[in-house]
Biopython code that builds the backbone (N, CA, C, O; Angstrom):
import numpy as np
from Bio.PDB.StructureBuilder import StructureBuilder

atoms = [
    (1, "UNK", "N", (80.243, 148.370, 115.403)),
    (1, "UNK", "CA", (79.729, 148.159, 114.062)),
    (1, "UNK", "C", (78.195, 148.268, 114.126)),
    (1, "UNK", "O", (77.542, 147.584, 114.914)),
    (2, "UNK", "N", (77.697, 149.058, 113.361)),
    (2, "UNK", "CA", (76.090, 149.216, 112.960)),
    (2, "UNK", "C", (75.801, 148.150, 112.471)),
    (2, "UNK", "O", (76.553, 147.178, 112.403)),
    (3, "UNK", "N", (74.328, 148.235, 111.953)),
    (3, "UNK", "CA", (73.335, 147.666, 111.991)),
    (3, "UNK", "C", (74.034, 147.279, 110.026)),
    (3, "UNK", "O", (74.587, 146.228, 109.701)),
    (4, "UNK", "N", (73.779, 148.385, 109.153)),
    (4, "UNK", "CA", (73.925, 148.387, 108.161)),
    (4, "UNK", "C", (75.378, 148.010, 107.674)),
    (4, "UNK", "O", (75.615, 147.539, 106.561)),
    (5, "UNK", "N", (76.223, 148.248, 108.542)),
    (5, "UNK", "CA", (77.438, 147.644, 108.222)),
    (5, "UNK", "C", (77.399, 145.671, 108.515)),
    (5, "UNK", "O", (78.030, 144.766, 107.970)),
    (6, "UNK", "N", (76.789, 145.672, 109.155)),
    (6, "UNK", "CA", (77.095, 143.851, 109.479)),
    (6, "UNK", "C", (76.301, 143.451, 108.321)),
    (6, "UNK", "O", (76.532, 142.359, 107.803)),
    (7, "UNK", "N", (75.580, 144.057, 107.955)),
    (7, "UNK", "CA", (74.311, 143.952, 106.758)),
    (7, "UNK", "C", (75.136, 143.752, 105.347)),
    (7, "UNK", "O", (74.838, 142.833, 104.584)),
    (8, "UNK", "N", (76.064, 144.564, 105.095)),
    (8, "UNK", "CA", (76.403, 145.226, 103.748)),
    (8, "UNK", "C", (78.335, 144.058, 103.885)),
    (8, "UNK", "O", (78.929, 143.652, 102.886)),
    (9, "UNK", "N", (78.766, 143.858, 105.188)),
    (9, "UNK", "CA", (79.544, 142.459, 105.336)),
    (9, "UNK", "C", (79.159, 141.407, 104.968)),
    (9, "UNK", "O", (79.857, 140.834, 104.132)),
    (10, "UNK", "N", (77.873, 140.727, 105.455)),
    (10, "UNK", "CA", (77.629, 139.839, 105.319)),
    (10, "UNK", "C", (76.969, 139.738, 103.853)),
    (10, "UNK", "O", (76.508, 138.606, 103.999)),
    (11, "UNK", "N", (76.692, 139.999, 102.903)),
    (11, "UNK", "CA", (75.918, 140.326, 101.517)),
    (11, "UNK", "C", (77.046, 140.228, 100.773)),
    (11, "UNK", "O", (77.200, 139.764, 99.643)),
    (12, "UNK", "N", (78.041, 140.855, 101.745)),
    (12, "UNK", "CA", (79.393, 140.418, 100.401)),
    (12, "UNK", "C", (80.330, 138.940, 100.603)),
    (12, "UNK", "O", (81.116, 138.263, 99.940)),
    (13, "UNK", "N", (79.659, 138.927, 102.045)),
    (13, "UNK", "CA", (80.493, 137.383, 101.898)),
    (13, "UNK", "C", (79.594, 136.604, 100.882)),
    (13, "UNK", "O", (79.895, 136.098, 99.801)),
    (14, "UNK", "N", (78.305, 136.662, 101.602)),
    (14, "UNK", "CA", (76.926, 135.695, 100.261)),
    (14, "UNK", "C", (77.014, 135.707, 98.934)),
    (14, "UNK", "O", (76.434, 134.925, 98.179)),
    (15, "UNK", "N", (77.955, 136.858, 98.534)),
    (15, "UNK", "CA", (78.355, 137.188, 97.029)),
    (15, "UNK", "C", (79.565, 136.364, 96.704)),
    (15, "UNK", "O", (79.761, 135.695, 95.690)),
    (16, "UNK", "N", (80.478, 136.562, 97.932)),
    (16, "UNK", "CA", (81.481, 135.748, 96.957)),
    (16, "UNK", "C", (81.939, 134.069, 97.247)),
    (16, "UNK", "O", (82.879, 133.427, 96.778)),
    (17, "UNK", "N", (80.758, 133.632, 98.308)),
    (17, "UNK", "CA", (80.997, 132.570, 98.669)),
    (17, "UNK", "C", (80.693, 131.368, 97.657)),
    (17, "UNK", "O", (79.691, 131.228, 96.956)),
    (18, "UNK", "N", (81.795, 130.548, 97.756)),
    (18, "UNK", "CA", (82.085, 129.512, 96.636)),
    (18, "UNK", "C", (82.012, 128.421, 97.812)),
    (18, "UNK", "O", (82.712, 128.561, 98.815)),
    (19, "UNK", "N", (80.795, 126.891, 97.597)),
    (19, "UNK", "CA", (80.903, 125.922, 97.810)),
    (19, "UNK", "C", (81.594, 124.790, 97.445)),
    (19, "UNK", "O", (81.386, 124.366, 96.308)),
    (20, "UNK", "N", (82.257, 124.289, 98.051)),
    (20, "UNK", "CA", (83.119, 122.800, 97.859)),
    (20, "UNK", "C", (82.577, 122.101, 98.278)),
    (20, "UNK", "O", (82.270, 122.022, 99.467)),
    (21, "UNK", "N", (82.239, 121.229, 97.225)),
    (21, "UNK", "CA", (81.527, 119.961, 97.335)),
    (21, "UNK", "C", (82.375, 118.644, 96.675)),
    (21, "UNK", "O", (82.956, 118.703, 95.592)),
    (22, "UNK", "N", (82.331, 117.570, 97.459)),
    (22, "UNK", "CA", (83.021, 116.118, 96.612)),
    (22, "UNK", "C", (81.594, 115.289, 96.912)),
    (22, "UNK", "O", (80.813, 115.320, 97.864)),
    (23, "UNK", "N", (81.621, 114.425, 95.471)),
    (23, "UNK", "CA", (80.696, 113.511, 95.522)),
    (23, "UNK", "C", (81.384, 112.093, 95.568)),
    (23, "UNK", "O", (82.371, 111.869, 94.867)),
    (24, "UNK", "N", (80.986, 111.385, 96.191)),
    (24, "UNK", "CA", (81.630, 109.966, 96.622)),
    (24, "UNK", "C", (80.265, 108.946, 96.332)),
    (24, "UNK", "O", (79.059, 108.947, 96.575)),
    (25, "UNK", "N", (81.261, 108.098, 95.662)),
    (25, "UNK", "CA", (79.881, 106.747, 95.520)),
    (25, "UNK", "C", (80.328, 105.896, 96.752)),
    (25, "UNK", "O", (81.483, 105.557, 97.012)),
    (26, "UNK", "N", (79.242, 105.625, 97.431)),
    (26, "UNK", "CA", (79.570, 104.774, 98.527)),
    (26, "UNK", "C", (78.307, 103.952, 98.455)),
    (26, "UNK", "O", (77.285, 104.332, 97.884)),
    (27, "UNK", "N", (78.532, 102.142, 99.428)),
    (27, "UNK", "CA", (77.846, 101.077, 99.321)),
    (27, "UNK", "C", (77.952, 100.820, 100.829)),
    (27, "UNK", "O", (78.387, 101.735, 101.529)),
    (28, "UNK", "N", (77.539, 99.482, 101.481)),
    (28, "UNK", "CA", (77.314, 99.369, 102.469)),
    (28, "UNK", "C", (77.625, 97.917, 102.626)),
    (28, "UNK", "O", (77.151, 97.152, 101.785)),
    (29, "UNK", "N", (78.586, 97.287, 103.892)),
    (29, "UNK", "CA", (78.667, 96.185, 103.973)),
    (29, "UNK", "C", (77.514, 95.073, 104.620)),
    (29, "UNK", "O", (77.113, 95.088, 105.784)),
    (30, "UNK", "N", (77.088, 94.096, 103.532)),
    (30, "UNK", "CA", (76.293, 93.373, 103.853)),
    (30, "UNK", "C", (76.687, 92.295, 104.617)),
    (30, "UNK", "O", (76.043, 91.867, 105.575)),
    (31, "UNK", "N", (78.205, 91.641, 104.035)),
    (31, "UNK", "CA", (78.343, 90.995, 105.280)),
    (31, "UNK", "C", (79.947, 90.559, 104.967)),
    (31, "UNK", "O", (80.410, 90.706, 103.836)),
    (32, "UNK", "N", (80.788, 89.980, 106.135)),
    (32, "UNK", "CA", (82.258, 89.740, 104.967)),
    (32, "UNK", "C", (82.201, 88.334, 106.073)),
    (32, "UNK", "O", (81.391, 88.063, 106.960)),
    (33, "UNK", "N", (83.471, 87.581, 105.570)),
    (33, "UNK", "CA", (83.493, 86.246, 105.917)),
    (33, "UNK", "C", (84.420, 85.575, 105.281)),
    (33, "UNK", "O", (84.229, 85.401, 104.078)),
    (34, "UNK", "N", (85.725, 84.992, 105.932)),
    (34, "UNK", "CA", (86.969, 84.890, 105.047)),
    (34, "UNK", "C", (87.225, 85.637, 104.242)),
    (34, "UNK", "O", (87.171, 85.147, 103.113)),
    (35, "UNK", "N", (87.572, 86.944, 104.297)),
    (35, "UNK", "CA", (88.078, 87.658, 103.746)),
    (35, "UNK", "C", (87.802, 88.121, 102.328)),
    (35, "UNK", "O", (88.614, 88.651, 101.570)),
    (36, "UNK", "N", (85.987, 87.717, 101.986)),
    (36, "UNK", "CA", (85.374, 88.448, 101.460)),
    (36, "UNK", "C", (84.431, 89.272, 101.691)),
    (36, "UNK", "O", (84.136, 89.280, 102.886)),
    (37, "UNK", "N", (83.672, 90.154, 100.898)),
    (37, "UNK", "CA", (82.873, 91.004, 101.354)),
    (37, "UNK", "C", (81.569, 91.209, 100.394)),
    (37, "UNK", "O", (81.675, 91.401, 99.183)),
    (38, "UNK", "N", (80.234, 91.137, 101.140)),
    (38, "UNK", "CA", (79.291, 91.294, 100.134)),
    (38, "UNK", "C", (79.044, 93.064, 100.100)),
    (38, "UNK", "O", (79.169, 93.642, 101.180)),
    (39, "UNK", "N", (78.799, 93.650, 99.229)),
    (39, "UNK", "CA", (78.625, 94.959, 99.420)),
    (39, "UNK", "C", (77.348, 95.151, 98.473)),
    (39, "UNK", "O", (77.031, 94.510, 97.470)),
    (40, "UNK", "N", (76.605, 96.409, 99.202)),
    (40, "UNK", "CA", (75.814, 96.477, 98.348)),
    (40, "UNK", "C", (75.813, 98.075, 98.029)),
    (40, "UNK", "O", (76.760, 98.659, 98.556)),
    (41, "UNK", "N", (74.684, 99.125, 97.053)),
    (41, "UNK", "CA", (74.596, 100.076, 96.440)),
    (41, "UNK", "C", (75.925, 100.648, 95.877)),
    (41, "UNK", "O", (76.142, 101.845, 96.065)),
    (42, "UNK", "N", (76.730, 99.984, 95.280)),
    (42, "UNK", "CA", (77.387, 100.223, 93.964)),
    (42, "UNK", "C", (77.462, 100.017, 92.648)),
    (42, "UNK", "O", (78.355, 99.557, 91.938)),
    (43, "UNK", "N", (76.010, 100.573, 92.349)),
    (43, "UNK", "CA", (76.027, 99.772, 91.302)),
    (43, "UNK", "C", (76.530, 99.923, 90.020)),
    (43, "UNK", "O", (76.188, 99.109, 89.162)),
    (44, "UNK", "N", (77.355, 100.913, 89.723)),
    (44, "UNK", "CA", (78.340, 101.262, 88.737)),
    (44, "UNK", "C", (79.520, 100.973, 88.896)),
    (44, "UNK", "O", (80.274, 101.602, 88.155)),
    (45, "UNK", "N", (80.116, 100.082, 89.748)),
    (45, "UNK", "CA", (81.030, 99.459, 89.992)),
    (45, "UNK", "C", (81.808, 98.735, 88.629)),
    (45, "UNK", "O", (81.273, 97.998, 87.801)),
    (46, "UNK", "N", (82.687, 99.012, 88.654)),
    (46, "UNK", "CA", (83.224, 98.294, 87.436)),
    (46, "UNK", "C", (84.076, 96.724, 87.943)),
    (46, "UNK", "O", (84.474, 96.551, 89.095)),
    (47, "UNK", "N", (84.217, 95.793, 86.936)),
    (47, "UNK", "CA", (84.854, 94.680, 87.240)),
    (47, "UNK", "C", (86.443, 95.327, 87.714)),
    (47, "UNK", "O", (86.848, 96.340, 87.143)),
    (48, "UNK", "N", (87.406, 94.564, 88.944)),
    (48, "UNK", "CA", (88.188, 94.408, 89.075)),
    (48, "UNK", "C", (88.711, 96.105, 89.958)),
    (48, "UNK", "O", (89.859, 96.447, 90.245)),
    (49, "UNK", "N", (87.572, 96.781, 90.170)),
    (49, "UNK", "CA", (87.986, 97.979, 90.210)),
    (49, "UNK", "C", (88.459, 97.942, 91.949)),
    (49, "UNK", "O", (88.050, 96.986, 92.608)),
    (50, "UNK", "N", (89.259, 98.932, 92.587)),
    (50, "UNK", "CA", (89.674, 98.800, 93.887)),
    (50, "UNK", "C", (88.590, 99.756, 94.514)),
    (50, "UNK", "O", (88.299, 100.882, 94.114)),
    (51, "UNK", "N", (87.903, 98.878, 95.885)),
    (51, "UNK", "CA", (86.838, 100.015, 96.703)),
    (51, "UNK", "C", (87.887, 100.036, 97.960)),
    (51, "UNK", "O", (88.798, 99.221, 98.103)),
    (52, "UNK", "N", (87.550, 101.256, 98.956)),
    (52, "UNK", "CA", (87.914, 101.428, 99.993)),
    (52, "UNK", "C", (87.334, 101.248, 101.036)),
    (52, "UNK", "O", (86.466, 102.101, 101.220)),
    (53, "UNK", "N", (87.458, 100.166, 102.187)),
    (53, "UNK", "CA", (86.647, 99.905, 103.155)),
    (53, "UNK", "C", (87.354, 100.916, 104.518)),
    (53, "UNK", "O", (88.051, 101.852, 104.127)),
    (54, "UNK", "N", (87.188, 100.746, 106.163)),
    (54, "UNK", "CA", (87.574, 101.369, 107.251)),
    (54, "UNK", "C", (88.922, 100.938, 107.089)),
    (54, "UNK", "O", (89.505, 100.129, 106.368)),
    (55, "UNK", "N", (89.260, 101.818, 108.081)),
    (55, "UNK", "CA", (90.574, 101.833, 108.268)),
    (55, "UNK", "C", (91.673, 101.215, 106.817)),
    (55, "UNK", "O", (92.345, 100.209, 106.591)),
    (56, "UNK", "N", (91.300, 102.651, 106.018)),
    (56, "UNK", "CA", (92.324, 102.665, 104.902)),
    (56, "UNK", "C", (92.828, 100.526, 104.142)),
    (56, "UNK", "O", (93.891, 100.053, 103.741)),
    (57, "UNK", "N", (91.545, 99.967, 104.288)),
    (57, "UNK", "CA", (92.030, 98.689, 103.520)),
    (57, "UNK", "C", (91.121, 99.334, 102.260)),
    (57, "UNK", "O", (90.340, 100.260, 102.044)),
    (58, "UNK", "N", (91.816, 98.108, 101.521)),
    (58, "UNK", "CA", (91.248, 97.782, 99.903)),
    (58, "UNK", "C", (90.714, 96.741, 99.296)),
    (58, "UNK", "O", (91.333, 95.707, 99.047)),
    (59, "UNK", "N", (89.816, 96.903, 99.087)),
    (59, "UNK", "CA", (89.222, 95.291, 98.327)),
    (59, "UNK", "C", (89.103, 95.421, 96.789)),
    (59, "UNK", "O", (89.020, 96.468, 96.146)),
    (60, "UNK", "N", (89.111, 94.383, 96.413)),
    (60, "UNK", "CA", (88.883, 94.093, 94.718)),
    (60, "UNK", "C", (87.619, 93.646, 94.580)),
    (60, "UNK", "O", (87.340, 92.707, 95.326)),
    (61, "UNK", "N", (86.488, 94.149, 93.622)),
    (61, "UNK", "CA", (85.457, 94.050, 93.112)),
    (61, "UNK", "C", (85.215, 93.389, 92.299)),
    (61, "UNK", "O", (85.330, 93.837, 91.158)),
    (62, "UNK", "N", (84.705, 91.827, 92.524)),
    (62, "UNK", "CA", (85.320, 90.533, 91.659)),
    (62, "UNK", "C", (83.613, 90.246, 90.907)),
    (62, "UNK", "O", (83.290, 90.492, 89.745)),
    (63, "UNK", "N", (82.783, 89.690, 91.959)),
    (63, "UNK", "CA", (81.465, 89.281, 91.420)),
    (63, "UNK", "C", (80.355, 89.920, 91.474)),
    (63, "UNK", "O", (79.439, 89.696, 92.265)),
    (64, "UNK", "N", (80.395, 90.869, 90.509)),
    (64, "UNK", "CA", (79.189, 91.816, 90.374)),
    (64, "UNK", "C", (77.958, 90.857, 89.520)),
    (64, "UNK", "O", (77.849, 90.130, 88.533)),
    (65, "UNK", "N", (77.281, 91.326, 90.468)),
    (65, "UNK", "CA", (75.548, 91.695, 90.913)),
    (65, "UNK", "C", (74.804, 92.703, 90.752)),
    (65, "UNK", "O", (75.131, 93.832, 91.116)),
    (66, "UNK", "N", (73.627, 92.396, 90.142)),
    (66, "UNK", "CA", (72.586, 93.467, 89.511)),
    (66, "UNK", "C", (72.604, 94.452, 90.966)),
    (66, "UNK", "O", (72.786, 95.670, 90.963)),
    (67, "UNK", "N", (72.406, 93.730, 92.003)),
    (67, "UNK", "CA", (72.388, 94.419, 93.298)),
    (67, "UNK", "C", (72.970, 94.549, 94.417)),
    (67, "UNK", "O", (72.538, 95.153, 95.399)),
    (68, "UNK", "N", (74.380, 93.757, 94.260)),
    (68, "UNK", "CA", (75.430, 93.530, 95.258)),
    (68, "UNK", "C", (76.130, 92.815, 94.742)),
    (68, "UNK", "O", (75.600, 92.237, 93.793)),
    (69, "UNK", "N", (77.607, 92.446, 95.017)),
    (69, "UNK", "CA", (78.956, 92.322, 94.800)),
    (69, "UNK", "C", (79.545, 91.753, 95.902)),
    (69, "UNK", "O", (79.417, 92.149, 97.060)),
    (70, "UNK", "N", (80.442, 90.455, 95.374)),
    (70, "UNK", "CA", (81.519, 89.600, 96.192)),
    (70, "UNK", "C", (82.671, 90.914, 95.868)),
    (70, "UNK", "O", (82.669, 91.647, 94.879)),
    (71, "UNK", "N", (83.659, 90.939, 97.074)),
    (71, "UNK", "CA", (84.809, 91.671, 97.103)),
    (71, "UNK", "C", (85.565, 90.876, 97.822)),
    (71, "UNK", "O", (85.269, 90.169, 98.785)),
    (72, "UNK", "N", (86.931, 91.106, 97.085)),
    (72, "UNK", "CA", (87.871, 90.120, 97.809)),
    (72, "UNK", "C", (88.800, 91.451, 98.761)),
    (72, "UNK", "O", (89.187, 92.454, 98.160)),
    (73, "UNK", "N", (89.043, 91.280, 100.164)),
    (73, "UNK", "CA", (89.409, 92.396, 100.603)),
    (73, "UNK", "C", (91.076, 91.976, 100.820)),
    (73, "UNK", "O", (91.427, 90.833, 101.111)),
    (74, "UNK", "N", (91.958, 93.045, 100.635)),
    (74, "UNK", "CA", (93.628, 92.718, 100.287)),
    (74, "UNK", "C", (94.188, 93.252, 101.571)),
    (74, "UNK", "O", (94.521, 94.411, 101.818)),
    (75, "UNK", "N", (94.239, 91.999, 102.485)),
    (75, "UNK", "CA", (95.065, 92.699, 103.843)),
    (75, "UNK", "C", (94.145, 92.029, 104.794)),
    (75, "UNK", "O", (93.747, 90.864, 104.821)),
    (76, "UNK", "N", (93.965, 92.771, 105.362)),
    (76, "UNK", "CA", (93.904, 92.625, 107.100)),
    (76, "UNK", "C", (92.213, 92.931, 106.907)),
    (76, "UNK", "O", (91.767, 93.875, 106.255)),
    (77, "UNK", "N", (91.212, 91.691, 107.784)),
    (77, "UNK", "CA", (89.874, 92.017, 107.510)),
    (77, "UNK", "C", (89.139, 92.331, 109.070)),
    (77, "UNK", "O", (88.026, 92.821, 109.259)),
    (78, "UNK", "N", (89.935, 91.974, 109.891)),
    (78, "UNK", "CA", (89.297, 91.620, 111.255)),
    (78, "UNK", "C", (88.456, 93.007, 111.700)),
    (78, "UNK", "O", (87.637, 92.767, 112.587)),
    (79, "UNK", "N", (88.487, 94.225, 111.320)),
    (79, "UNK", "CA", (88.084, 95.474, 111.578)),
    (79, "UNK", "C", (86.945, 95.674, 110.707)),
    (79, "UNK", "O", (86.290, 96.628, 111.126)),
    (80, "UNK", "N", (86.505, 95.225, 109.793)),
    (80, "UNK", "CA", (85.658, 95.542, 109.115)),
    (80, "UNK", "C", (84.270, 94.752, 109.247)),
    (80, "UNK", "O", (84.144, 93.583, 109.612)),
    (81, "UNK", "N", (83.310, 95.596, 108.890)),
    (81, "UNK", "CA", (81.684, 95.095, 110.012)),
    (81, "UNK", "C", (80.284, 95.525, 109.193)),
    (81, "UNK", "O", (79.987, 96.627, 108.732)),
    (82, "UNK", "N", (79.572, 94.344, 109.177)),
    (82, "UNK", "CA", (78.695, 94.931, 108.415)),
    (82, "UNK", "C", (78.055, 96.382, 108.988)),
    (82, "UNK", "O", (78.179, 96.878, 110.107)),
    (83, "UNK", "N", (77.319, 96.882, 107.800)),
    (83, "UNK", "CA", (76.965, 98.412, 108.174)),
    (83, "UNK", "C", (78.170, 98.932, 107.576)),
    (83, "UNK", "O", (78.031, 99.499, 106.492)),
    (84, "UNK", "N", (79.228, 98.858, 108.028)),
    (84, "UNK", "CA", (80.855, 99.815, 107.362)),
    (84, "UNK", "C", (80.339, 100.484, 105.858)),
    (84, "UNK", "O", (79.577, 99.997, 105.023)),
    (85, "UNK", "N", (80.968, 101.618, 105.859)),
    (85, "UNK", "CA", (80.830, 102.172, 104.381)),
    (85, "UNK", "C", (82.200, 101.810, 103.326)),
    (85, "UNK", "O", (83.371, 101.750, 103.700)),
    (86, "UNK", "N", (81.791, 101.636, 102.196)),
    (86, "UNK", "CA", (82.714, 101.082, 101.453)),
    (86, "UNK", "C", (82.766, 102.493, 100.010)),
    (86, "UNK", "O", (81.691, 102.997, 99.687)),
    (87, "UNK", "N", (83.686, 102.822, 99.514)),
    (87, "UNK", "CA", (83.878, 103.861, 98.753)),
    (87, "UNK", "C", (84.724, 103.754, 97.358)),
    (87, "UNK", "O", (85.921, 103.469, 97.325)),
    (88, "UNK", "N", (83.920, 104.027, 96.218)),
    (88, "UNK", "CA", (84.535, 103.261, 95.150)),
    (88, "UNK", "C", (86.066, 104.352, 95.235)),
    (88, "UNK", "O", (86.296, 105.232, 96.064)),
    (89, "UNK", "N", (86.900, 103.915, 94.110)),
    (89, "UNK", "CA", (88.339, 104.723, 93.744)),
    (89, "UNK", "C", (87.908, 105.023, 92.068)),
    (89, "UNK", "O", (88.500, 105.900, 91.439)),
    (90, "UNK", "N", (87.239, 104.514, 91.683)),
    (90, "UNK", "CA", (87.342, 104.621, 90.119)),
    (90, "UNK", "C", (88.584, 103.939, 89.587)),
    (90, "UNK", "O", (88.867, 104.018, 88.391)),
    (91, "UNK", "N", (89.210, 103.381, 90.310)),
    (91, "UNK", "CA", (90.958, 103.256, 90.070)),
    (91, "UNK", "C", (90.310, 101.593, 89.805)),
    (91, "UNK", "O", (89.622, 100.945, 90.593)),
    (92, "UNK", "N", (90.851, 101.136, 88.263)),
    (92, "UNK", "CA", (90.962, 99.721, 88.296)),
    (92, "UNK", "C", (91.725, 99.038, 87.974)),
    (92, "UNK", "O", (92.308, 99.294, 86.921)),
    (93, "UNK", "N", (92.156, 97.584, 88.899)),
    (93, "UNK", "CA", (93.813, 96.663, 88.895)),
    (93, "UNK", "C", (94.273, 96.444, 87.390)),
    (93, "UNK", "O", (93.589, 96.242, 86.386)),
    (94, "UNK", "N", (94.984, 96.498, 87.473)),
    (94, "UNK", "CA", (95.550, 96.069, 85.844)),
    (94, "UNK", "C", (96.762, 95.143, 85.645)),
    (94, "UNK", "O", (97.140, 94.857, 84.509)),
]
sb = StructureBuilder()
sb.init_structure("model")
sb.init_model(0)
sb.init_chain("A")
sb.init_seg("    ")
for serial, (resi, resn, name, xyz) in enumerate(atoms, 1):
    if name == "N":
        sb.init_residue(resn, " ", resi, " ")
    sb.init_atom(name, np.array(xyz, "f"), 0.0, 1.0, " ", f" {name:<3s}", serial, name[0])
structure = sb.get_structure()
């Protein structure tokens, strides 16, 4: 393959290349302790809404804060550490 052919390949991939992108709101654990959790940078968090912490648990988003949030986490907490990323669902309990 020439020079002008890898040239005139690659120009058409640049043409038809389509990016996939997902945007995720994510917060950061400040600290948990009996099986709650302080989290912080969510701040569009809605009352009652379900976030996702490691290893596939779920917490409920109970006491919102101008700048952080009590979460009550549903299950098993012993794995989860401050620093952990926490990820809203938009999904809220009903």
């Amino acid at each position: 393959m020439d020079h002008q052919e890898i040239v005139k390949t690659l120009k058409k991939q640049i043409d038809t290349f389509e990016a996939q992108t997902t945007i995720e709101k994510v917060g950061r654990v400040i600290s948990i302790s009996d099986g709650i959790a302080e989290v912080a940078g969510l701040k569009d968090t809605l009352a009652s809404e379900m976030l996702e912490f490691a290893g596939n648990t779920f917490g409920l988003a109970l006491n919102l804060r101008e700048d952080t949030m009590g979460v009550v986490i549903l299950g098993s907490y012993g794995h989860i550490k401050e620093g952990d990323v926490v990820k809203r669902t938009g999904k809220v309990l009903s």
